[in-house]
C-alpha positions in Angstrom: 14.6 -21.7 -6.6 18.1 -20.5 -5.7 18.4 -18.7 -9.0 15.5 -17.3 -9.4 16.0 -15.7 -5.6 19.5 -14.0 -6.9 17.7 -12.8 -10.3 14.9 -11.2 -7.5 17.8 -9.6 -5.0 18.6 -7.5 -8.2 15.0 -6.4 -8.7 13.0 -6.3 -5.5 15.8 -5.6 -3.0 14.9 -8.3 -0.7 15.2 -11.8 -1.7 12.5 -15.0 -3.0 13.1 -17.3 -0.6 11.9 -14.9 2.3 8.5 -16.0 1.1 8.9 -19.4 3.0 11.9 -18.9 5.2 11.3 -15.6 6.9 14.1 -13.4 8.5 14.2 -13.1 12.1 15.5 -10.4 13.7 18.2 -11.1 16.4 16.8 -10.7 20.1 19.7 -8.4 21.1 19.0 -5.8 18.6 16.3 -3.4 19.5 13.4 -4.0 17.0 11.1 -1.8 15.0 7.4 -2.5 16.4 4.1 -1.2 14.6 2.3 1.6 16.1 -1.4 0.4 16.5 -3.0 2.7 13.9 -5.2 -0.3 12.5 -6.2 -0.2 8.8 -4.7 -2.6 5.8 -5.3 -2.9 2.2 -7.1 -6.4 2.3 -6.5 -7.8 -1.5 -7.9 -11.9 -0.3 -9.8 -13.5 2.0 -11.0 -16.7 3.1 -12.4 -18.7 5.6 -11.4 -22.3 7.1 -14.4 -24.3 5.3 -15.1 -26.1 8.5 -14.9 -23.3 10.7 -16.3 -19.9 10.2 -14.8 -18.2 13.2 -11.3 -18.9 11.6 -10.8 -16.3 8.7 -7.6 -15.1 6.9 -6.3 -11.9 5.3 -3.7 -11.2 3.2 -2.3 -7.7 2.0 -0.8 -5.3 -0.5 2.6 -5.2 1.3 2.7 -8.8 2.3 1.2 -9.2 5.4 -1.3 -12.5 6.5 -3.4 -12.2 9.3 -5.4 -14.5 11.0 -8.7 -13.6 13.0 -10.4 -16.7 15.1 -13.6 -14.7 15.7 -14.9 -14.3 12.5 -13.2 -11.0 11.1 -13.2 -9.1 14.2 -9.8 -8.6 15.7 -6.6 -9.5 13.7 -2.9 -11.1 14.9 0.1 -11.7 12.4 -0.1 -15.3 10.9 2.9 -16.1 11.2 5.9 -14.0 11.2 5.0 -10.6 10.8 6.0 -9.8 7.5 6.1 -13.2 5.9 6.6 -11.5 1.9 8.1 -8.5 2.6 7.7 -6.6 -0.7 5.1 -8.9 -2.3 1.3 -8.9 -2.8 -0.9 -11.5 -1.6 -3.2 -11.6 -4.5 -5.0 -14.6 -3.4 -5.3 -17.1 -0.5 -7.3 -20.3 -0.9 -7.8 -23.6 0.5 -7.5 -26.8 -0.9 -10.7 -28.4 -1.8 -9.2 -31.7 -1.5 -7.1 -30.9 1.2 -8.7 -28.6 3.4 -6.2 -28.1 6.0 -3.8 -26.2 3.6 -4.1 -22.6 2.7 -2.5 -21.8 -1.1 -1.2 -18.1 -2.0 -0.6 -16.5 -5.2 2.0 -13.8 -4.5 3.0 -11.2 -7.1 5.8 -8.2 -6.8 5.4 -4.7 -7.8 8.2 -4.5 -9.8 7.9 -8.5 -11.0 8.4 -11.6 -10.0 5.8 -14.1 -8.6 5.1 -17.4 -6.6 2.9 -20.0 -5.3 3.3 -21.1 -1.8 1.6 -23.3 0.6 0.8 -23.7 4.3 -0.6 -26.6 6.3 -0.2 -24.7 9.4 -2.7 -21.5 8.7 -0.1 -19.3 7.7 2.4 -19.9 10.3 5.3 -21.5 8.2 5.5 -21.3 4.0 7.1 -23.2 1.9 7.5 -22.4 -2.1 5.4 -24.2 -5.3 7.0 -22.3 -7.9 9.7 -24.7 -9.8 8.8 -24.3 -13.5 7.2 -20.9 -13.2 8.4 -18.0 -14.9 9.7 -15.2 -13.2 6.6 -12.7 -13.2 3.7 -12.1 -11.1 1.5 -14.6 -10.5 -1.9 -13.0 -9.8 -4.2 -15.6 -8.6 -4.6 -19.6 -8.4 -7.6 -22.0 -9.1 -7.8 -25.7 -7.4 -9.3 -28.5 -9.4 -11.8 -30.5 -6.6 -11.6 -34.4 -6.7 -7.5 -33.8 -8.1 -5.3 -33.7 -5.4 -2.4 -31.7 -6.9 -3.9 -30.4 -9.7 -3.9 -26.0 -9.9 -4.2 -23.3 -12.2 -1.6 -20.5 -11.6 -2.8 -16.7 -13.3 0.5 -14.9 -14.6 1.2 -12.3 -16.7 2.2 -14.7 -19.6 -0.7 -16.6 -19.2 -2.2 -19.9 -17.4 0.3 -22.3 -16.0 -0.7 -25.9 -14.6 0.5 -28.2 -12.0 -0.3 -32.2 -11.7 2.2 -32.6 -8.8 1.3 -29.8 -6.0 3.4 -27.2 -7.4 6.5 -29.2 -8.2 6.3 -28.4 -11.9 4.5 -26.2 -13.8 3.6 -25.7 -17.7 2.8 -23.0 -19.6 -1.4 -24.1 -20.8 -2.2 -21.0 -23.0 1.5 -21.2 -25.1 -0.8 -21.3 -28.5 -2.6 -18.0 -27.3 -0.2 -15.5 -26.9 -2.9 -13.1 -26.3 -4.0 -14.5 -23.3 -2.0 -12.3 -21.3 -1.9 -11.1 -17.5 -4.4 -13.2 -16.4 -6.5 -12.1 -13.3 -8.9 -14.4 -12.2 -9.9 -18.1 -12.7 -12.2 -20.3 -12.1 -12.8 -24.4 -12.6 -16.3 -25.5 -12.8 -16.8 -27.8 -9.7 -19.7 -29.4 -11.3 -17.3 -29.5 -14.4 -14.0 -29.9 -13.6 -12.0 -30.3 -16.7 -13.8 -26.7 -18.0 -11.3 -23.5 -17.1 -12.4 -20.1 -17.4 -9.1 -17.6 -17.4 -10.3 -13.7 -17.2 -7.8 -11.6 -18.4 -6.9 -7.8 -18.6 -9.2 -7.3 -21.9 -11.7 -10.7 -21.5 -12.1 -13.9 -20.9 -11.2 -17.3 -22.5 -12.3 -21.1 -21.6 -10.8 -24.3 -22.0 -13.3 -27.8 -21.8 -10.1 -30.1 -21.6 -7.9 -29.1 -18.1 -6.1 -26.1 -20.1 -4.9 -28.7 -23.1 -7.1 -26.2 -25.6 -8.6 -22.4 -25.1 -11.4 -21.2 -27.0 -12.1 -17.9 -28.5 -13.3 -14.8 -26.1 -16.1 -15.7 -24.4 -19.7 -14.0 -26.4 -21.7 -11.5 -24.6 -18.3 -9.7 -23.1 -17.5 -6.5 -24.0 -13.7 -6.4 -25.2 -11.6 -4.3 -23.0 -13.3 -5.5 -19.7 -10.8 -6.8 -17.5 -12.2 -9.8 -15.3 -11.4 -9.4 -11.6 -13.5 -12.3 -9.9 -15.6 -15.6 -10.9 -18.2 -16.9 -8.9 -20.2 -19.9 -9.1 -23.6 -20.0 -7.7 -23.5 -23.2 -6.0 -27.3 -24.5 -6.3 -27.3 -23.8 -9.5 -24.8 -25.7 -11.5 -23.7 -23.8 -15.1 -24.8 -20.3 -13.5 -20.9 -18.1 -13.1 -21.2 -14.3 -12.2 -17.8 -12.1 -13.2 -16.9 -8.9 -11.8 -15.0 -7.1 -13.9 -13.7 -3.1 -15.2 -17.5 -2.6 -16.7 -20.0 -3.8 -14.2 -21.2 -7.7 -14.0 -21.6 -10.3 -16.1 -23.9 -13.6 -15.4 -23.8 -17.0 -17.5 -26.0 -19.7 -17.1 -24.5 -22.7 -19.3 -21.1 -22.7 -17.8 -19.7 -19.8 -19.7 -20.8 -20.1 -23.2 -22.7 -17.2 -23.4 -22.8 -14.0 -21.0 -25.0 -11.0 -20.0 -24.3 -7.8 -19.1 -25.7 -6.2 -15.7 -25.4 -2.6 -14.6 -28.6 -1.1 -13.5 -27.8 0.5 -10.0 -24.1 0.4 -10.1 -23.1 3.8 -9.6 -19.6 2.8 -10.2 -18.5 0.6 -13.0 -15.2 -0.9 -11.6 -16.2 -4.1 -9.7 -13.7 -5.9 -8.4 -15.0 -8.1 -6.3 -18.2 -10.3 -6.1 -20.2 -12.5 -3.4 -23.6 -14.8 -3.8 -25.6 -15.5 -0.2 -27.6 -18.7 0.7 -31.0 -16.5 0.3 -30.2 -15.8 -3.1 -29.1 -11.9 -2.7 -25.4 -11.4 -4.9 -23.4 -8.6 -3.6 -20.8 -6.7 -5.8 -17.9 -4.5 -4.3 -17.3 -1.9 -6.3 -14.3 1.0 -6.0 -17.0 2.8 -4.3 -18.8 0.6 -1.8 -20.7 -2.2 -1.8 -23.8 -3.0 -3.7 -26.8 -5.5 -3.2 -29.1 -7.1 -5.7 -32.4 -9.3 -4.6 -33.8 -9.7 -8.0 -31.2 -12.0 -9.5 -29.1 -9.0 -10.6 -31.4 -6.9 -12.8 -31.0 -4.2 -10.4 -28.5 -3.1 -7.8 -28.6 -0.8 -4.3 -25.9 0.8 -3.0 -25.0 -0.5 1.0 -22.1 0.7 2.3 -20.2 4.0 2.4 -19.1 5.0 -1.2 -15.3 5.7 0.5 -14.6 2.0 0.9 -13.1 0.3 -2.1 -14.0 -3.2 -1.9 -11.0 -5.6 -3.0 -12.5 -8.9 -1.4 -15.9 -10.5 0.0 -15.9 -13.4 2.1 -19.0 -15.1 3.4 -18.7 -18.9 5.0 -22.0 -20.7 4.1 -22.0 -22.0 7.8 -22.7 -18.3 9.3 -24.2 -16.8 5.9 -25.6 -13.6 7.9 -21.8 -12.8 9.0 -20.4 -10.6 5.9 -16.7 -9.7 5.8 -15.5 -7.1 3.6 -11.5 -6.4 2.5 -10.8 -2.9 1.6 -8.6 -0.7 -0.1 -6.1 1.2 2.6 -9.0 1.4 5.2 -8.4 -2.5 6.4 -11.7 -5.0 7.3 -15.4 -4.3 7.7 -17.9 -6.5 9.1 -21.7 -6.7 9.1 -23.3 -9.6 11.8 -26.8 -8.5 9.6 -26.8 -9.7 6.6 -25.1 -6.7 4.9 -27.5 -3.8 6.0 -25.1 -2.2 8.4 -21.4 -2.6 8.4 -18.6 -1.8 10.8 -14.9 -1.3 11.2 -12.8 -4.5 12.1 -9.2 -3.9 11.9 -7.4 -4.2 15.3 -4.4 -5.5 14.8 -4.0 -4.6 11.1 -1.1 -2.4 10.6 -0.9 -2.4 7.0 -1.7 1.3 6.4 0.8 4.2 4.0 1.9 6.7 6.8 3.0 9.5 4.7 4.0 12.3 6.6 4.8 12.7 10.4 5.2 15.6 12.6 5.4 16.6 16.8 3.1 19.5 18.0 4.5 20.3 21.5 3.8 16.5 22.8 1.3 15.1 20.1 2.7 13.0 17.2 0.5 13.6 14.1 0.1 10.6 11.4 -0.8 11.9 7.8 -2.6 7.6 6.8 -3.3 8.2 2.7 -5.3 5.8 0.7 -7.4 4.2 3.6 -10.6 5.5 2.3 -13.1 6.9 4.9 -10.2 6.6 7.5 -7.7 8.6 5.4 -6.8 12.1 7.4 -4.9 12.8 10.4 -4.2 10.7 13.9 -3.1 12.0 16.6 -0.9 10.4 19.8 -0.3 12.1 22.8 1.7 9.4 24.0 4.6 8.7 21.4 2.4 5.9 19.2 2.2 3.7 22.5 -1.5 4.8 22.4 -4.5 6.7 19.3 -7.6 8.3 20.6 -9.3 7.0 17.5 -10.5 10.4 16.5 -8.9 11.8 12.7 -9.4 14.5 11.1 -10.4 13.6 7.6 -8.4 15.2 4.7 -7.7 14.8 0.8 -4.5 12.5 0.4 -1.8 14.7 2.9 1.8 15.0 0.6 3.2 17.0 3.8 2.9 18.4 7.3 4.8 20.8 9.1 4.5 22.8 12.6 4.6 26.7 12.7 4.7 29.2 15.8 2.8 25.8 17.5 0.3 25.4 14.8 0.2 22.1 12.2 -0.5 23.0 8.6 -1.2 20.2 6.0 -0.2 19.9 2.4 -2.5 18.4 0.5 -3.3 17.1 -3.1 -6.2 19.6 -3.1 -4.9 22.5 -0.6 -3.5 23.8 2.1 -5.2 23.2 5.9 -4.4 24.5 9.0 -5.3 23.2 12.0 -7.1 25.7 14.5 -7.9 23.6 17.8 -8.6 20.3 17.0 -10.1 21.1 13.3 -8.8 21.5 10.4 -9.4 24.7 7.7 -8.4 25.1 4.2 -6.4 28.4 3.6 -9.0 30.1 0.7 -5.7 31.6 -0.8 -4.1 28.6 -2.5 -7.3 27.2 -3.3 -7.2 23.3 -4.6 -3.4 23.6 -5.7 -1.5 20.3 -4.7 0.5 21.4 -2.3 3.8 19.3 -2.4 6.3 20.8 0.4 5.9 22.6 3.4 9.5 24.3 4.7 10.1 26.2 8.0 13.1 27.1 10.3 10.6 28.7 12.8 10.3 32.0 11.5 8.8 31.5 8.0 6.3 29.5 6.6 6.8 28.4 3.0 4.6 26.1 0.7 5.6 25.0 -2.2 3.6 24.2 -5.4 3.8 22.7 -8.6 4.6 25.9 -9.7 5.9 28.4 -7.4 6.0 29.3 -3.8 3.5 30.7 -1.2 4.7 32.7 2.6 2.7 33.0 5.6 2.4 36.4 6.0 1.5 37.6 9.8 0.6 34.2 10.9 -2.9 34.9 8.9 -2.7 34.5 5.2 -0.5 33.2 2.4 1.2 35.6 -0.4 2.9 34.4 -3.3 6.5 34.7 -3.5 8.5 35.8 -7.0 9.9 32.6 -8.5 11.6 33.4 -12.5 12.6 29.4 -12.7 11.7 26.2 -13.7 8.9 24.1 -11.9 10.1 24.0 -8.2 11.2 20.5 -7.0 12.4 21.3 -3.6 12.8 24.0 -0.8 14.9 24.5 2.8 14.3 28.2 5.0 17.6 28.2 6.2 20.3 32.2 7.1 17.0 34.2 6.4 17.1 32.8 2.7 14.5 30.7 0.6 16.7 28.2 -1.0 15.0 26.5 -3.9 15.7 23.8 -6.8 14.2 23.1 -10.2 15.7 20.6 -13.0 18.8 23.0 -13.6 19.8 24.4 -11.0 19.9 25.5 -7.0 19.1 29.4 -5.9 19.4 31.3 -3.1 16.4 34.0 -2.8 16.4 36.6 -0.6 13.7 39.8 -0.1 16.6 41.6 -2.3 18.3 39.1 -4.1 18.3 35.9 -6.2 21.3 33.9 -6.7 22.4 31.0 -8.5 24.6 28.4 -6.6 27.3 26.5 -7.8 25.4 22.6 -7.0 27.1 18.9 -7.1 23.9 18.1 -8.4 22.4 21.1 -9.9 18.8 19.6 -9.9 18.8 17.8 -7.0 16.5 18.3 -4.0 17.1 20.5 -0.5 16.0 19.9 3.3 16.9 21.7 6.2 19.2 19.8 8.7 19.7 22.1 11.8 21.8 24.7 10.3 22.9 23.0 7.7 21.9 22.9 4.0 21.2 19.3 2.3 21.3 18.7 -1.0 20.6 15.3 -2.0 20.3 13.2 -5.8 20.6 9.5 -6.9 24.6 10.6 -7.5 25.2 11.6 -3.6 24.3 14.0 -0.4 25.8 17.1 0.6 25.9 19.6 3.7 26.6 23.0 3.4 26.0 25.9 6.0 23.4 28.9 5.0 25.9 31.2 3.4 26.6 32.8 0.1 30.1 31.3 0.3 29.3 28.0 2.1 31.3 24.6 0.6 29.6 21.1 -0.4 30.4 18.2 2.0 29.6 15.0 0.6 28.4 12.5 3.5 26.8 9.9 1.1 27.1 8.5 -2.1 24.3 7.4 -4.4 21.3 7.8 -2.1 17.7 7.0 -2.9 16.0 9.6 -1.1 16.9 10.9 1.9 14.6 12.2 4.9 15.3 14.6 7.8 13.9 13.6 11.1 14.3 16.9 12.9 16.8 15.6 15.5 20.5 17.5 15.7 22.6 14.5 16.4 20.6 12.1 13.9 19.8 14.9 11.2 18.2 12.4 8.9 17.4 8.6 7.0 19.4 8.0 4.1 17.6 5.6 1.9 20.2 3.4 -0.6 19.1 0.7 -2.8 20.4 -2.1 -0.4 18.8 -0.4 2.8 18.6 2.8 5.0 21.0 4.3 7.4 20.6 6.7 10.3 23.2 9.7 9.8 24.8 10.7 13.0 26.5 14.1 12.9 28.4 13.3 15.9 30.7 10.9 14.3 30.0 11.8 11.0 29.1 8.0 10.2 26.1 6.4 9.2 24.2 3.7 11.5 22.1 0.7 9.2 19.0 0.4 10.3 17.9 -3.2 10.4 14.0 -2.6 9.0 12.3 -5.5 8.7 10.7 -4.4 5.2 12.2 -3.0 1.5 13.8 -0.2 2.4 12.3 1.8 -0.5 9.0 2.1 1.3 10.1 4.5 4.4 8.2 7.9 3.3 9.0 9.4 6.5 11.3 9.7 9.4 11.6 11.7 12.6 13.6 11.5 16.1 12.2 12.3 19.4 12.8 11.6 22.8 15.7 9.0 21.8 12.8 7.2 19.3 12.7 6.6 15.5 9.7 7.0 13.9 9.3 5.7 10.1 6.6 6.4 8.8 6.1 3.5 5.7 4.2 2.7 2.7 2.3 -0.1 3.6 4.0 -1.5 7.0 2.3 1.7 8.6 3.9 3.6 11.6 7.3 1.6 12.6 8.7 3.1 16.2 11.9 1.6 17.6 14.3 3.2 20.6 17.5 4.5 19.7 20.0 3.1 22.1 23.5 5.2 23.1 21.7 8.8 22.1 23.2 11.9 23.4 20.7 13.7 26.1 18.0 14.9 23.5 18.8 18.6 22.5 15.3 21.2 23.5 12.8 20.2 21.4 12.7 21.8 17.8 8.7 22.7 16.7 9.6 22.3 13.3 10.1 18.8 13.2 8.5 17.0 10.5 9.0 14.8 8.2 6.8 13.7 5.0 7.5 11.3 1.5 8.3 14.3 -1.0 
């Protein structure tokens, strides 16, 4: 365990054994707290089997929450970030033991483990000795064998006979049975293992010893996402999967192929009621058959991705949905009308951040019909639950008091309290808005655009390569492609002598930054200004609008608060990877990160300097 937690420091930036001994920040240091802008991205589910009003959640970014009234509010687990950095591809309880909760956990850049809890996710403690050092996707329990589990990885199927002290490697003589996805064992059968992998599925009639050839009726190049006994009828197994549905009635031998109705062929998850009904989430909704399959109707919105269904047979008309981004959804009817259940999830990708006057705006991406714009007018403390809905938002920025958004399919501006695309730029992606407060500049994949006259954009000359970066700063545009850093002017375009030539630029105050993966710089506005490294291999940094802490130096071992003052860095103790802070700002002697999955993370900033007069640029976005 100990080795395999150095090899994941290396990779992962945060360390294995976090998974069951989670850090615990100190009670003197002032602490990052979520702001409650609820949404998640819900990847398993699964109720206590002897009591439906006890239901749990795990998430993209690690999170496991635990509601005890059937789905509709949420609290933390445990500790609130119990795998920091992992995925909770699976949570499930233990047939033959059904106090304890199992959870397949898989990283986005590798690594994997098993872990158990006997608590309901209050305390962890790791399964993994004899597992290889990849993801491990999902886990199957064998009723009637205490002990005895199936562990999906990307090599292949792994078994355990002792709880997850050893493992073995059950598909060695099948090389091709490779990042495994789902699994199932046959509760009326339980030596017969079916193992759905990226491309198809494969079964074993002999606990793993032995895997047969891809399972007949399923299309090759079908990934398998869930399997789903129908438990009245012993034999019949529905699979969700990349092309639609599959049923089997004689335990796998022999599949069919279901799609009429299903709008959208990517199903990844699947759900069969007492009264016969199956429901399959697709990327875009959920869908309901009552004719045993043969035909499908759509019955949810078509924004909601649905990642997990979870249905206790004690309260079958109670139906509780995990979503992609836009967190839990809940229907008390038997699936005819659904609604939003997600207080207390905070497990929403907060992309860009910015002050009008008072309000703090909240760019959440990737939360489906809840993606857009929030607004506080009270710091975070408090949301007024209204958003403005938007394509994915790459930037915001604030202009002669206006907001503007920078989208993946235009540029808005907001005019009262709605939003309007500007007809000039069209769908471009917009991917950087810069202003000092007297200019407006968008940038594009492959140029720039001004506000002219606070009414209408114009594009600007631009001779180089695709722009990666630009800062308004001494009356001058400055700009960066891959080769180089230039000064433009109304009359003039100049080349500047660079550390790092294609590096990216922000506005800091009145100073320049010039930031790569070989360091920072500061430089003032000037033709003849001089490079001033304050950092040394950086990962990104962000500004945060404030002129004593001009920005959030991301490194690969954490982030740091730059204070110009001292002209020294302050660590910040987050209690997440590091990598995932998208954006930053400082206000009223507050941080606010926005984060990739840990959502909007606020803490005060003790010792500040008496906040300079408020700057209506400030903003901050993941660029």
């Amino acid at each position: 365990m100990q080795a395999k937690a150095l090899r994941l420091l290396a990779v992962l930036a945060t360390v294995a054994v976090v998974a069951v001994m989670p850090r615990v920040a100190s009670a003197a240091e002032p602490g990052f707290l979520p702001a409650p802008i609820w949404g998640a991205d819900i990847r398993t589910l699964a109720f206590s089997p002897d009591d439906p009003a006890v239901v749990l959640a795990g998430t993209s970014a690690g999170q496991v929450y635990l509601s005890r009234n059937g789905g509709a509010t949420w609290e933390n687990a445990g500790a609130a970030l119990p795998f920091p950095g992992w995925v909770v591809g699976a949570l499930r309880f233990d047939p033959n033991r059904p106090s304890r909760l199992w959870t397949a956990l898989w990283g986005v850049w590798g690594s994997g483990q098993v872990a158990f809890s006997d608590d309901l996710g209050r305390t962890w403690a790791a399964a993994s000795h004899g597992l290889p050092d990849e993801p491990v996707y999902t886990i199957a329990l064998v009723p009637g064998r205490e002990g005895h589990l199936y562990a999906a990885t990307r090599s292949g199927v792994w078994g355990t006979e002792d709880g997850g002290g050893s493992w073995r490697r059950l598909t060695a003589a099948l090389p091709e049975v490779q990042k495994v996805t789902s699994l199932f064992v046959d509760p009326s059968l339980p030596d017969t293992v079916i193992a759905g992998t990226w491309r198809q599925a494969y079964r074993s009639d002999d606990g793993g010893r032995t895997w047969g050839a891809p399972l007949e009726g399923m299309v090759l190049d079908t990934e398998v996402f869930s399997l789903t006994p129908i438990a009245d009828r012993p034999g019949e197994i529905w699979a969700s999967t990349c092309g639609w549905v599959y049923q089997t009635v004689d335990h796998g031998s022999h599949w069919q192929r279901f799609k009429q109705g299903l709008d959208e062929r990517r199903t990844t998850s699947f759900a069969a009621l007492p009264d016969g009904r199956l429901l399959a989430g697709t990327v875009s909704g959920l869908y309901a058959s009552t004719d045993g399959g043969r035909s499908w109707a759509r019955k949810s919105d078509p924004a909601l991705s649905i990642l997990a269904i979870a249905v206790h047979p004690k309260r079958p008309e109670r139906i509780v949905l995990g979503t992609e981004g836009s967190g839990v959804w809940i229907s008390n009817d038997g699936g005819e009308h659904f609604q939003r259940a997600s207080e207390g999830l905070t497990n929403t990708r907060i992309w860009a951040l910015a002050f009008v006057g008072p309000e703090l705006l909240a760019a959440v991406d990737h939360a489906g019909p809840i993606s857009g714009i929030h607004g506080s007018s009270d710091g975070g403390r408090t949301w007024n639950g209204l958003f403005a809905p938007l394509p994915t938002v790459l930037d915001l920025a604030v202009y002669q008091g206006r907001a503007y958004a920078g989208t993946d399919r235009g540029l808005y501006q907001r005019l009262g309290q709605d939003w309007h695309r500007m007809a000039e730029l069209g769908e471009q992606r917009i991917e950087q808005l810069a202003t000092d407060g007297r200019a407006l500049v968008a940038r594009t994949a492959t140029g720039f655009w001004e506000l002219k006259n606070g009414e209408i954009f114009v594009p600007l000359p631009w001779k180089h390569g695709a722009p990666r970066s630009a800062a308004l700063l001494g009356g001058a545009l400055w700009a960066s492609d891959a080769q180089g850093v230039y000064r433009l002017t109304a009359a003039a375009n100049h080349t500047i002598a660079a550390p790092a030539p294609g590096g990216r630029l922000d506005r800091l105050g009145d100073r320049l930054l010039l930031w790569s993966a070989s360091g920072a710089w500061l430089r003032g506005g000037g033709l003849d200004g001089e490079w001033t490294e304050i950092a040394e291999k950086p990962t990104r940094v962000l500004p945060t609008g404030d002129a004593r802490y001009p920005a959030v130096v991301l490194e690969a071992d954490g982030a740091k608060l730059y204070d110009r003052a001292a002209r020294a860095f302050r660590p910040l103790d987050v209690p997440f990877p590091a990598r995932d802070i998208a954006a930053a700002l400082v206000r009223g002697g507050r941080l606010f990160l926005g984060t990739s999955g840990y959502g909007l993370q606020i803490r005060d900033l003790p010792e500040l300097l008496p906040p300079a007069a408020a700057d209506e640029t400030t903003s901050s976005s993941n660029r």
